[in-house]
MARBA-3410 file (N, C-alpha, C, O; in Angstrom, 1 decimal):
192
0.8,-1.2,0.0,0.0,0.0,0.0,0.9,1.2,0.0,2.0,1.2,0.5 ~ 0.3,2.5,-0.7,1.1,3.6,-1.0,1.2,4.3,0.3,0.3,3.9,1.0 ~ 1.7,5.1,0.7,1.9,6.1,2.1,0.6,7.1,1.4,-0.5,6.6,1.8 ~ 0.3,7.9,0.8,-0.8,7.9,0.4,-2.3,7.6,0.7,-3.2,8.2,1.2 ~ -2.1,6.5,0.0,-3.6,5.9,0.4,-3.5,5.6,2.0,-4.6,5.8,2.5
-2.7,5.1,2.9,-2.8,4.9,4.4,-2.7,6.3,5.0,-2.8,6.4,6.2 ~ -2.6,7.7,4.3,-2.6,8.7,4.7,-4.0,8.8,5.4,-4.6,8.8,6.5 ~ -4.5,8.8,3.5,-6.0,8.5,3.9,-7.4,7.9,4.2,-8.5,8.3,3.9 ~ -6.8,6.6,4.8,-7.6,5.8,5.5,-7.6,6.1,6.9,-8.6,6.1,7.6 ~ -5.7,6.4,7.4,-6.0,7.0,8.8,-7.1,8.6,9.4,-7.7,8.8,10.5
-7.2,9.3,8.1,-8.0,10.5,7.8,-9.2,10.0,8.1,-9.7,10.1,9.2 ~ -9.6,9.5,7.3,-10.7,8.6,6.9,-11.9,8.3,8.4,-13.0,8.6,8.7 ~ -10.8,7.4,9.1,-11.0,7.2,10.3,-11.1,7.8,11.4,-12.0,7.7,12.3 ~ -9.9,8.7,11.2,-9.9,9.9,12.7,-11.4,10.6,12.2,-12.2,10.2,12.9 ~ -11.9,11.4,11.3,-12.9,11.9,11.0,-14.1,11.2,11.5,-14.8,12.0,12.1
-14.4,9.8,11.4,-15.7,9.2,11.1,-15.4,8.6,12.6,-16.0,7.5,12.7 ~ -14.9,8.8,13.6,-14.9,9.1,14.9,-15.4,10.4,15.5,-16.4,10.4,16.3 ~ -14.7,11.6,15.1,-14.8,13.0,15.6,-13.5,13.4,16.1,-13.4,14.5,16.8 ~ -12.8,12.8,16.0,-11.5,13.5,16.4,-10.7,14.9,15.8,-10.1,15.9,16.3 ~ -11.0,14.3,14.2,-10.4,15.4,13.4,-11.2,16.9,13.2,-10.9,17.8,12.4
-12.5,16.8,14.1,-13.5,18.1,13.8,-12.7,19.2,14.4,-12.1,18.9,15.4 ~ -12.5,20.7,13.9,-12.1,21.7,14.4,-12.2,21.7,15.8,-13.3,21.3,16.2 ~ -11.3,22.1,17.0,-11.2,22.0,18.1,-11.5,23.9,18.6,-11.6,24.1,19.8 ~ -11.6,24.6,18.0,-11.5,26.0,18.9,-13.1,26.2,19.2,-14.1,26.1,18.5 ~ -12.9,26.7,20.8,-14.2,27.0,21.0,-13.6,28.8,22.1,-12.6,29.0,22.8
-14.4,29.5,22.0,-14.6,30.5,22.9,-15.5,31.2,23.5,-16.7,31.3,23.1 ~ -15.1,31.8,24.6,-16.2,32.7,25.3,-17.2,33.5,24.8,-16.7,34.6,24.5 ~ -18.5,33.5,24.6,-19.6,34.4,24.2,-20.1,35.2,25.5,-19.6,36.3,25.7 ~ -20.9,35.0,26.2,-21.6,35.5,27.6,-21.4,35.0,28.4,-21.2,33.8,28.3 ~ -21.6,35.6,29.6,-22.0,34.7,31.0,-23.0,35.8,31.6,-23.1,36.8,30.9
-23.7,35.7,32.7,-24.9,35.7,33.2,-25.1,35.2,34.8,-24.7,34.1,35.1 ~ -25.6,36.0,35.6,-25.6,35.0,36.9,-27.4,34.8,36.4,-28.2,35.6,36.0 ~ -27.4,33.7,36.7,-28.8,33.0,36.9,-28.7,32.3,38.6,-27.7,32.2,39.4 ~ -30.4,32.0,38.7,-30.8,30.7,39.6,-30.5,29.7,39.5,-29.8,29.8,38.4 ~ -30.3,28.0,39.8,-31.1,27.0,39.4,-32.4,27.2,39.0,-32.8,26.4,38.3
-32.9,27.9,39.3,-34.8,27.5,39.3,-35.7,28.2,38.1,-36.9,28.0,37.6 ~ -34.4,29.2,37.8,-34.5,30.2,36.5,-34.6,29.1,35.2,-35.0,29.5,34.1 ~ -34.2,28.2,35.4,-34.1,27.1,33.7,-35.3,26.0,34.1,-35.6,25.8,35.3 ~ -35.7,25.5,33.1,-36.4,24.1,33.3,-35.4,23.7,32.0,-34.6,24.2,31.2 ~ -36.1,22.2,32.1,-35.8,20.8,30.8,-35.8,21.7,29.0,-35.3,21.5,27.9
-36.9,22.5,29.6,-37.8,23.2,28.1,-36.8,23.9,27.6,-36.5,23.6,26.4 ~ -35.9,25.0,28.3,-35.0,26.0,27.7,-33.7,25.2,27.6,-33.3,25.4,26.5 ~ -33.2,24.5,28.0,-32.0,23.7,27.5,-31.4,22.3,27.6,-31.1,21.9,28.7 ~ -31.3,21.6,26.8,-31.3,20.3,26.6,-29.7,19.7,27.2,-28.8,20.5,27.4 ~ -29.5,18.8,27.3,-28.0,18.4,27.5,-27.7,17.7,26.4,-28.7,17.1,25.9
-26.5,17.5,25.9,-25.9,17.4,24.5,-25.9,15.6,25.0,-26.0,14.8,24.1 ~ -25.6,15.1,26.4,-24.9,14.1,26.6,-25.9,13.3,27.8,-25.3,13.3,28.9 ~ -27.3,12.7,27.6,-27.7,12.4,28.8,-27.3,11.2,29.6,-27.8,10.9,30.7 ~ -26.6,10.7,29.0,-25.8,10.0,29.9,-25.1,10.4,31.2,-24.9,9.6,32.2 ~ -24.8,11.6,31.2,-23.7,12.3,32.2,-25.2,12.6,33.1,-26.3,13.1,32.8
-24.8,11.8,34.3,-25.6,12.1,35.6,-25.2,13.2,36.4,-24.1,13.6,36.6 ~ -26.4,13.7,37.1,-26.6,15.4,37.6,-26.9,16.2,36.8,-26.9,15.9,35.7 ~ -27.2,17.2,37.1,-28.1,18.3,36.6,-28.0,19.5,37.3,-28.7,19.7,38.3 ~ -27.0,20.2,36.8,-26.7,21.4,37.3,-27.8,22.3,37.9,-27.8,22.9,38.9 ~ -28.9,22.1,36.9,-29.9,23.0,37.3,-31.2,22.3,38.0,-32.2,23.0,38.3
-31.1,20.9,38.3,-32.3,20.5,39.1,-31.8,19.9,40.5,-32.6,19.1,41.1 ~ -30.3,20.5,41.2,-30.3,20.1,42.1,-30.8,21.0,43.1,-30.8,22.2,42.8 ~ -31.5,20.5,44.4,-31.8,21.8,45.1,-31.0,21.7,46.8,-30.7,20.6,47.0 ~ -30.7,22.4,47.5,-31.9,23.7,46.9,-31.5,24.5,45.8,-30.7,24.2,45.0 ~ -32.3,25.4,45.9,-31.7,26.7,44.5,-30.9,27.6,44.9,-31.1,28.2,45.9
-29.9,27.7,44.2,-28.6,28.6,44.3,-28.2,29.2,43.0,-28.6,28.9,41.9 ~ -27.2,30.0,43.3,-26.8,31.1,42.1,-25.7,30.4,41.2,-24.6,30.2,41.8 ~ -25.8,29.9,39.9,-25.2,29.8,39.3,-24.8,30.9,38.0,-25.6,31.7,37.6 ~ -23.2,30.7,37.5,-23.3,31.4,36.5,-23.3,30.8,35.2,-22.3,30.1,35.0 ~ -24.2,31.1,33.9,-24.6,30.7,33.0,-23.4,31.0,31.7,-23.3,32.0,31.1
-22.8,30.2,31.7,-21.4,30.5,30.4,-22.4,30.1,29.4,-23.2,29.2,29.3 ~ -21.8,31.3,28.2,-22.8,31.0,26.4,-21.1,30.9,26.1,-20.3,31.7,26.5 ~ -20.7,29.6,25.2,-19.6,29.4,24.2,-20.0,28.9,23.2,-20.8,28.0,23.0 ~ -19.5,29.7,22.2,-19.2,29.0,20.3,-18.0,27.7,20.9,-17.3,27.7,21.9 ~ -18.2,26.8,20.0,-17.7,25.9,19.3,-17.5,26.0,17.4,-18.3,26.4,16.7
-16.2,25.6,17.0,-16.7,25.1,16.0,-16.6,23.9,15.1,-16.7,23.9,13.9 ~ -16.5,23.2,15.9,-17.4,21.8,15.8,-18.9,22.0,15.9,-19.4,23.1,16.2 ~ -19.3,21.2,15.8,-21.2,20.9,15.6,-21.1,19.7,17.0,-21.3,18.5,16.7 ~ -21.0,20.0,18.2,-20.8,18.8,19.5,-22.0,18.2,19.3,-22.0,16.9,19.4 ~ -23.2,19.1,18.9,-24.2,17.8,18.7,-24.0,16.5,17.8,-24.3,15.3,18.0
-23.6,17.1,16.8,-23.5,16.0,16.2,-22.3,14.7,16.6,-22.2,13.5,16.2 ~ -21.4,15.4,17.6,-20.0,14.5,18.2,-21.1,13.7,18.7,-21.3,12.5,18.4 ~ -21.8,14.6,19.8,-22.3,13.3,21.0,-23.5,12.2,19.9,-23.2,11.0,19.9 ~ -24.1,12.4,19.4,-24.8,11.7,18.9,-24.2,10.8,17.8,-24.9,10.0,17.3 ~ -22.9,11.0,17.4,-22.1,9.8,16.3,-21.3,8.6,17.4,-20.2,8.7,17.9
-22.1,7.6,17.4,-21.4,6.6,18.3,-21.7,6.4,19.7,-21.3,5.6,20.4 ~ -22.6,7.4,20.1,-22.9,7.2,21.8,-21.9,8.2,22.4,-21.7,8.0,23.6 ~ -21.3,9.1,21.8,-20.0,9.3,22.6,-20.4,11.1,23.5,-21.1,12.1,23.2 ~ -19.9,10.7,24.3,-20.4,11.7,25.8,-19.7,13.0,26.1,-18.5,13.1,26.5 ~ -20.1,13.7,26.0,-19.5,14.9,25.6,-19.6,16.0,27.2,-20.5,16.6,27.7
-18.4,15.9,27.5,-17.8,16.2,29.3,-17.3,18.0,28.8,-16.7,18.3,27.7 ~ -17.7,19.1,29.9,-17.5,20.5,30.2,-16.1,19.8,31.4,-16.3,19.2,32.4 ~ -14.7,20.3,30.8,-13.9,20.4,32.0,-13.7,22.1,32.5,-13.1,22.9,31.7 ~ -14.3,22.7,33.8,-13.7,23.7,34.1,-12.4,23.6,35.4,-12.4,22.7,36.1 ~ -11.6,24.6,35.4,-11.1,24.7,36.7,-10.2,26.6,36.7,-10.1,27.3,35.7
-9.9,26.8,37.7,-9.1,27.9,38.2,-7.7,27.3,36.9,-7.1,26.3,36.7 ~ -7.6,28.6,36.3,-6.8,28.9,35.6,-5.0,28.5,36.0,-4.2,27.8,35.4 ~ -4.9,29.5,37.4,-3.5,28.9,37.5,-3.4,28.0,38.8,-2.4,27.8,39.5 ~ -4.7,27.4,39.0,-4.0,25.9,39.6,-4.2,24.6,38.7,-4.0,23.4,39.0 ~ -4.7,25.0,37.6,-4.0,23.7,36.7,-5.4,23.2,36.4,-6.5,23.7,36.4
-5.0,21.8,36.0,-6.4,21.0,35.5,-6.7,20.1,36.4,-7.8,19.6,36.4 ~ -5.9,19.7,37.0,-5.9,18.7,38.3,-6.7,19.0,39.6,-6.6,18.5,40.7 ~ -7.6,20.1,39.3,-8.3,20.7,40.7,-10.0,20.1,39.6,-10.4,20.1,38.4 ~ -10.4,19.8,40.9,-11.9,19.2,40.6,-12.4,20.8,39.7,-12.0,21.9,39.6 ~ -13.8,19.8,39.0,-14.7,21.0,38.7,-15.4,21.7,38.9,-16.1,21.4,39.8
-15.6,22.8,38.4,-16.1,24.1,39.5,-17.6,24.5,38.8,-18.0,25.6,38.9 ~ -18.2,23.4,38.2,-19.7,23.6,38.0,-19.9,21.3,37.5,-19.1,20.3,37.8 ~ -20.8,21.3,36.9,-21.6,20.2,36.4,-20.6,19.7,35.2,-19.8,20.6,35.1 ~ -20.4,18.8,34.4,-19.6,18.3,32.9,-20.6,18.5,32.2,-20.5,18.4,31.0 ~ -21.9,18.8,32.9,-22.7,18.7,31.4,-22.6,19.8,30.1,-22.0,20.9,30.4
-22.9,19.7,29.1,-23.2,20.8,27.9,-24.7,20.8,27.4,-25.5,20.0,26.9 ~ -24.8,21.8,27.6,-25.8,22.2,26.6,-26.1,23.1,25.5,-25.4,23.9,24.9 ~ -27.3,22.8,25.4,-28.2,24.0,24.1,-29.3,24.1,24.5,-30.0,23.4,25.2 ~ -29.8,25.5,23.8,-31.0,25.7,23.7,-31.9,24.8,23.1,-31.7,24.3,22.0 ~ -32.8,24.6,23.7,-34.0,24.0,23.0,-34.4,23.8,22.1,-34.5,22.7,21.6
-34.8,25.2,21.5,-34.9,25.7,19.8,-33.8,24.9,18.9,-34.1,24.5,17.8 ~ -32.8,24.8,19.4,-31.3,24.4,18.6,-30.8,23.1,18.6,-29.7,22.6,18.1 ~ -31.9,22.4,19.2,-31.7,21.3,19.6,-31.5,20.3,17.9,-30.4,19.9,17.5 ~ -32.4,20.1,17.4,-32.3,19.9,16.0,-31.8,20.5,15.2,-31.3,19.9,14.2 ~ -31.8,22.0,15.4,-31.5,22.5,14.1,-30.5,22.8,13.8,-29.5,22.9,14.5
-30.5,22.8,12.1,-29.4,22.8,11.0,-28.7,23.8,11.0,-29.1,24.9,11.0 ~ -27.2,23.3,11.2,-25.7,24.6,11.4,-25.6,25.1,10.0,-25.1,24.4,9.1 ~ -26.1,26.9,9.8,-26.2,27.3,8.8,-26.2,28.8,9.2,-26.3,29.2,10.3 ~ -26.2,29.4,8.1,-26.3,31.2,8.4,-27.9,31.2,9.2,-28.0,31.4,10.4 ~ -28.8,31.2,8.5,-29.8,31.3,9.1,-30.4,30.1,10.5,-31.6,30.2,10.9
-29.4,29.1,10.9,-30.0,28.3,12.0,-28.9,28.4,12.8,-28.2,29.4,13.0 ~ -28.7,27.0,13.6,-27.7,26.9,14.5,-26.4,27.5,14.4,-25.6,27.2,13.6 ~ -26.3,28.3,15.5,-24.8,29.3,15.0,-23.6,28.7,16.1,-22.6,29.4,16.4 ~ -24.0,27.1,16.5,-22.6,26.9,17.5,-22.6,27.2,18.6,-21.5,27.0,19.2 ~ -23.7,27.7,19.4,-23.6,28.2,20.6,-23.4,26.8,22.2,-23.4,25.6,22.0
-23.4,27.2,22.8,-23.4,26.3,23.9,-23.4,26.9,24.7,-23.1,28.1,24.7 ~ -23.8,25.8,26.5,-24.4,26.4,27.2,-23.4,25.6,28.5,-23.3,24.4,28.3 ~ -23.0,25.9,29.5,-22.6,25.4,31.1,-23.0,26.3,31.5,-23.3,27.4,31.0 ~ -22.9,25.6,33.2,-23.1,26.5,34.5,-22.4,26.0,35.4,-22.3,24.9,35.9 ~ -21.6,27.2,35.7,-20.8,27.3,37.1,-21.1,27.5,38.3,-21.8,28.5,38.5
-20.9,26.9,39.4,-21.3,27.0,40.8,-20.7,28.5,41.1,-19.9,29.0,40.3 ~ -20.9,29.1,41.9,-20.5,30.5,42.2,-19.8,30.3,43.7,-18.8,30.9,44.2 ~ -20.9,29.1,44.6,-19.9,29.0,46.0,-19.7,27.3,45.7,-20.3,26.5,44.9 ~ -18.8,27.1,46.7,-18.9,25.8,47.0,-18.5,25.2,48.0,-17.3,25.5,48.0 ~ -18.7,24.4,48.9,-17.7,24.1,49.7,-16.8,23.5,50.1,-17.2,22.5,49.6
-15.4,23.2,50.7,-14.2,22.3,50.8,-14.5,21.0,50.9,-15.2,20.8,51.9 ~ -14.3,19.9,50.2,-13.9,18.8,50.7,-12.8,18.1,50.9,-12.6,17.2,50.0 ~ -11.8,18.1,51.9,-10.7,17.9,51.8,-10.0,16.7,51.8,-8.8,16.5,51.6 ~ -11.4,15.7,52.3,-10.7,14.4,52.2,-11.3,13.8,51.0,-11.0,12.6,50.9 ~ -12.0,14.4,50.0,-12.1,13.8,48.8,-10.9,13.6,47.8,-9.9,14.3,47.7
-11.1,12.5,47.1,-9.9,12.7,45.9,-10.5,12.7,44.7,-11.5,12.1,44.2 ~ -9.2,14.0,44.1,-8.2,15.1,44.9,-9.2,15.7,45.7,-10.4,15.9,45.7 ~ -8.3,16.1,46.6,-9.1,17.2,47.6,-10.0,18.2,47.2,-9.2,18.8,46.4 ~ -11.0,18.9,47.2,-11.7,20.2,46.7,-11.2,20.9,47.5,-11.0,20.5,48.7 ~ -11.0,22.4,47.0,-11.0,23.4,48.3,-12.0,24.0,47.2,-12.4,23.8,46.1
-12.2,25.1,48.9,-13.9,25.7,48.8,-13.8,26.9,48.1,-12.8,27.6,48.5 ~ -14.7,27.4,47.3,-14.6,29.0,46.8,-16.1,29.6,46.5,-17.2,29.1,46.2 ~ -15.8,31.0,46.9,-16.8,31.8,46.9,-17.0,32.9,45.6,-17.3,34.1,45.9 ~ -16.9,32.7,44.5,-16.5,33.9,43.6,-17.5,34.8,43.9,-17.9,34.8,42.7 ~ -18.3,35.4,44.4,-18.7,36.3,44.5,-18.3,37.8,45.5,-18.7,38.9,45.7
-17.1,36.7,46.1,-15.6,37.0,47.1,-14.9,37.4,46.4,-14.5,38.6,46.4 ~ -14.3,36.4,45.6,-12.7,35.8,45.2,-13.1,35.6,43.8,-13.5,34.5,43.5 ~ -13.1,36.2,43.2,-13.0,35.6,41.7,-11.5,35.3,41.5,-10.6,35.8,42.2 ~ -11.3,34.3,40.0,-10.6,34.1,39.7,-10.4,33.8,37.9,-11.5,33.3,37.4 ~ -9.4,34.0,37.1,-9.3,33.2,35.6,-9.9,31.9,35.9,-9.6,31.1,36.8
-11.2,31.6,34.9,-11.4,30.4,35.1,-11.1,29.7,33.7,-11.5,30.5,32.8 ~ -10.6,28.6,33.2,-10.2,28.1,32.3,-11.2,26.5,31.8,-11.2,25.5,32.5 ~ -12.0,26.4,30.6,-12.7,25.3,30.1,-12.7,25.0,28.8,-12.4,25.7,27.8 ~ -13.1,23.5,28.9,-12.5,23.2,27.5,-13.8,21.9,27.5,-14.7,21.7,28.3 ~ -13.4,21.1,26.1,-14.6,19.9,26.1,-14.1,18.8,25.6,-13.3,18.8,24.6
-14.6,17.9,26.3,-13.7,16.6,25.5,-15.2,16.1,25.1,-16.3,16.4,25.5 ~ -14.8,14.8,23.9,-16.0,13.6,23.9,-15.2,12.5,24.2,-14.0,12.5,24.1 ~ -16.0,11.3,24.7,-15.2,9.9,25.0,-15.8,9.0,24.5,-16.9,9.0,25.1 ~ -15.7,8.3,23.8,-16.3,6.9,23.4,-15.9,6.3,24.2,-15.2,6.7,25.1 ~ -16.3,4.6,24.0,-15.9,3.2,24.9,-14.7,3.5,25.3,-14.6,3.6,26.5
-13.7,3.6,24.7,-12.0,3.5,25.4,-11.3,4.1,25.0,-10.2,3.8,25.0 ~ -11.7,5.8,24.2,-11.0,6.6,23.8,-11.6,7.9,24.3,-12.7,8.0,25.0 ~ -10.6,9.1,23.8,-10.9,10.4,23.5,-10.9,10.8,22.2,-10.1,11.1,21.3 ~ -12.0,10.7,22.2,-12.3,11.1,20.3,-12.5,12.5,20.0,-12.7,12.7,18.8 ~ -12.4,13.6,20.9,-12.5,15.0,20.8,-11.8,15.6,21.6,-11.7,15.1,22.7
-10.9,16.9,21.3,-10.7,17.6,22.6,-10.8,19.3,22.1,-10.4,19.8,21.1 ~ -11.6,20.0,23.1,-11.4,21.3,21.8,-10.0,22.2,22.7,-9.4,21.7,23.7 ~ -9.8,23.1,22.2,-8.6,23.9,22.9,-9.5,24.7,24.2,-10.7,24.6,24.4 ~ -8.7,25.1,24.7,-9.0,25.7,26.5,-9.0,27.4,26.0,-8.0,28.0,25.5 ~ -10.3,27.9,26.3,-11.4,28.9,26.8,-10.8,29.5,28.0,-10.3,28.9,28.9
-10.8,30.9,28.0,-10.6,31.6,29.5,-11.7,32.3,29.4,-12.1,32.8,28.4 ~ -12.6,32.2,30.9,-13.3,33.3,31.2,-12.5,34.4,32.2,-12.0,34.2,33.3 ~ -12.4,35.5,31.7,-11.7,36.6,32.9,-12.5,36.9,33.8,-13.7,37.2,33.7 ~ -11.4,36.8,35.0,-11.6,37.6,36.5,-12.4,38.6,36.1,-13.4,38.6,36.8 ~ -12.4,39.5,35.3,-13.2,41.0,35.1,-14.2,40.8,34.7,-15.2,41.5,34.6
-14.0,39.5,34.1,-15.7,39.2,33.5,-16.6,38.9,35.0,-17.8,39.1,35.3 ~ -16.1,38.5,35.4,-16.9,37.4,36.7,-17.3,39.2,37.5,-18.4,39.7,37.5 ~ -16.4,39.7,38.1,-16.1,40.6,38.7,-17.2,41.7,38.1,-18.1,42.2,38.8 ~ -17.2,42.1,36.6,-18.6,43.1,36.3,-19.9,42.5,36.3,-20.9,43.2,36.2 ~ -19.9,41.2,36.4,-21.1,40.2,36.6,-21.8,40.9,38.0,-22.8,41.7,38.2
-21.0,40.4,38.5,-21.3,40.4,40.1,-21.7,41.8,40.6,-22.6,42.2,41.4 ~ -20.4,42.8,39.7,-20.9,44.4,40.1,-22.3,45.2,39.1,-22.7,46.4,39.1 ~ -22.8,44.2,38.4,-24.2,44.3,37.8,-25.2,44.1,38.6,-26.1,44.9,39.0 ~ -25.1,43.2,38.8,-25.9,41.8,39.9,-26.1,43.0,41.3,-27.2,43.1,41.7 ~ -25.4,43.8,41.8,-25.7,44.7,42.9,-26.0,46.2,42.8,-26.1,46.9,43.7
-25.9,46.6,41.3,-26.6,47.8,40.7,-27.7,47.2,40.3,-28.1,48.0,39.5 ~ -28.5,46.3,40.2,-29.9,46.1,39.3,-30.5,46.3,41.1,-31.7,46.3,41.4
END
């Protein structure tokens, strides 16, 4: 066989997984919401496999509502093969090795749930939510420590993987939300 043609069969392959789909995704909005502010109706999870639900645990507490582009089409990742499509966030400069600081789930809007990625339809958007407090668990592994951003903000850093049976078939590049973003949130949130 020519180097060539195994060029592209390996192509071939990485593609009809999702690996080779464009990996950049970035920051659009954030928002402090409720839990109690969403139902099932306004946003769907891309991956229902991933147990919890950011927004139906109670009690109700303040989360903050991240809008990211993709450009990949994730719906179509999670739905080629079963494959489960994970929100990793964490504090920027303590790395990736610190638990996460909201739910793995992703979502979309409702409306967008079907619809065709095009000028006039789905434009890529997506949807997590970040816990705003939380508390320490220190004898968990790894340990959690506890944070208050409505205190302490900090760079928060996210990205998205998918995983099939025994692989990583997606990874997109890593998203910053800025301290100033968090920080004019918050100084919104007490002028309304």
């Amino acid at each position: 066989m020519n180097y060539a043609l195994l060029t592209l069969l390996a192509f071939s392959a990485c593609c009809s997984i999702g690996a080779c789909a464009s990996s950049t995704i970035s920051l659009s909005s954030l928002r402090l919401v409720q839990s109690s502010d969403f139902s099932g109706r306004l946003v769907t999870k891309l991956s229902p496999a991933i147990t919890g639900n950011a927004l139906a645990v109670l009690p109700n507490r303040e989360l903050i509502r991240v809008e990211f582009t993709a450009s990949a089409d994730l719906r179509k990742i999670a739905k080629h093969g079963d494959k489960i499509v994970f929100l990793h966030s964490y504090f920027c400069d303590r790395g990736d090795n610190y638990a996460g600081l909201g739910g793995p789930a992703v979502y979309v809007e409702a409306a967008d749930t079907n619809a065709e990625r095009s000028v006039n339809g789905f434009d890529g958007r997506y949807v997590f939510f970040l816990d705003v407090t939380h508390k320490a668990h220190p004898t968990s592994i790894p340990p959690e420590q506890g944070f208050d951003l409505s205190v302490k903000s900090e760079d928060i850093c996210f990205y998205v993987t998918a995983h099939g049976a025994l692989i990583t078939t997606y990874r997109s590049s890593v998203a910053r939300i800025p301290k100033a973003a968090i920080d004019q949130e918050f100084g919104a949130k007490a002028s309304r």
